[in-house]
C-alpha positions in Angstrom: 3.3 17.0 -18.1 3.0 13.8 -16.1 5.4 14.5 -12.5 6.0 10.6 -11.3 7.0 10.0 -7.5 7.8 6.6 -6.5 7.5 4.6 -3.1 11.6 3.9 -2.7 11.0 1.9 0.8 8.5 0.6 3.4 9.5 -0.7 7.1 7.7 -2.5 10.2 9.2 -2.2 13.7 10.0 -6.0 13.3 8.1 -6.6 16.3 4.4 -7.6 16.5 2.2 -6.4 19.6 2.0 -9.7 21.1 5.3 -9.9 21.6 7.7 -9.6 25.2 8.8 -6.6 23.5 6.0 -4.9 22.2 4.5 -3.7 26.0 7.5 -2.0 26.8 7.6 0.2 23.3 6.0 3.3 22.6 4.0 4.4 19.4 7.4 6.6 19.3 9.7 3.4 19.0 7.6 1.6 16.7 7.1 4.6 14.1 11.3 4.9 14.6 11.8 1.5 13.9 9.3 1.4 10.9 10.6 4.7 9.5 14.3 4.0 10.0 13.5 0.4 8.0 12.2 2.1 5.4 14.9 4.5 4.7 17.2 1.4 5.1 15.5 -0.3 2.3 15.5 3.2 0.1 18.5 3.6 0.6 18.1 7.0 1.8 19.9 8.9 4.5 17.7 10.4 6.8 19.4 14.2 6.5 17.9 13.8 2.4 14.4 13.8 4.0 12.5 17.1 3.9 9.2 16.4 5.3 8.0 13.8 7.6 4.4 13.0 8.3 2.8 11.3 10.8 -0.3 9.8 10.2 -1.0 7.2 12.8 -4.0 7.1 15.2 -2.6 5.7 17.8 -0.6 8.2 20.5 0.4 6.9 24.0 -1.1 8.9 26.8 -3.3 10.3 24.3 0.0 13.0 23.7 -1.6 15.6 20.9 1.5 18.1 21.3 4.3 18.6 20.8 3.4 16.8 16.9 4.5 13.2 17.2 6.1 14.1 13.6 8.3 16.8 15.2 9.4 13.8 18.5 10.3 11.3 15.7 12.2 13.7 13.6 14.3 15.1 16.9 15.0 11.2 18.0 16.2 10.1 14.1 17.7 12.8 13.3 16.3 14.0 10.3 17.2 17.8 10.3 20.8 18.7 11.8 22.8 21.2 10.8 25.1 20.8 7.9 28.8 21.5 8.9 28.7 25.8 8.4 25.7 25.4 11.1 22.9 26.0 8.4 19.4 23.7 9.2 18.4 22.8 5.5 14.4 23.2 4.7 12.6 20.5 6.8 8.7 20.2 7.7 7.5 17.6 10.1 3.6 17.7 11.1 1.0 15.0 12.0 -2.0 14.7 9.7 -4.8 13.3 11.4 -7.6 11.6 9.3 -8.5 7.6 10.9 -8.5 5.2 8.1 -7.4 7.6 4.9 -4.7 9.3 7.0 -2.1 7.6 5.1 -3.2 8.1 1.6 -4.0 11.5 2.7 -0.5 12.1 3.6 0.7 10.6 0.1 -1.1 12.8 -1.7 0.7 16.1 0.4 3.5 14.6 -0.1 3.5 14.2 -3.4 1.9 17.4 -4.1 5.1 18.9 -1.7 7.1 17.2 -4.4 5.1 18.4 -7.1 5.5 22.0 -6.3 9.3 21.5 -5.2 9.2 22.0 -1.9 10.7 18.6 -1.1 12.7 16.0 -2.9 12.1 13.0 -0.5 9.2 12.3 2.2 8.8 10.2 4.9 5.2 9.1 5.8 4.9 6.9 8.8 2.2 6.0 11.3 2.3 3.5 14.8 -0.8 1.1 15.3 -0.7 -0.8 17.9 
């Protein structure tokens, strides 16, 4: 049986590093910006997203915890409580792999998705 999962959106910060902007951003604000562009262009609210995966090289201050993942989910939101006070099933980890991180992280998500874990994913990285 075939299982089919399909790219609904993709997102930049807007912003490229040379800009007056860029300096003053972290690898947090871009992967926010990115990530919140791409559930824009979904068309996906962020509370729909069950696991988030960050696959990006690049960290400021060389920061390996707290999960970069687990900062991005807090500052967009992705898991609050639904209105009884219950947190619905949500996952956020970083998946560390240089230049195949992000296809690496496709194929978890999908395979998330495969085994029903997760309905939607959110895959995002910050290279500066």
């Amino acid at each position: 049986r075939l299982h089919r999962c399909a790219i609904l959106g993709w997102g930049t910060s807007g912003l490229d590093s040379g800009s007056d902007a860029a300096p003053s951003m972290s690898a947090l604000d871009f992967a926010s910006a990115a990530a919140t562009a791409a559930l824009a262009r979904a068309g996906c609210d962020g509370r729909q997203v069950g696991l988030l995966v960050y696959c990006g090289v690049y960290r400021d201050e060389f920061l390996t915890e707290p999960a970069m993942a687990s900062l991005l989910a807090d500052r967009m939101r992705l898991h609050p409580p639904s209105a009884d006070g219950v947190h619905p099933p949500f996952l956020a980890f970083d998946l560390l792999n240089g230049g195949v991180g992000f296809l690496q992280s496709c194929y978890v998500a999908i395979h998330r998705m495969r085994i029903k874990t997760v309905q939607r994913a959110l895959v995002t990285a910050a290279e500066i």
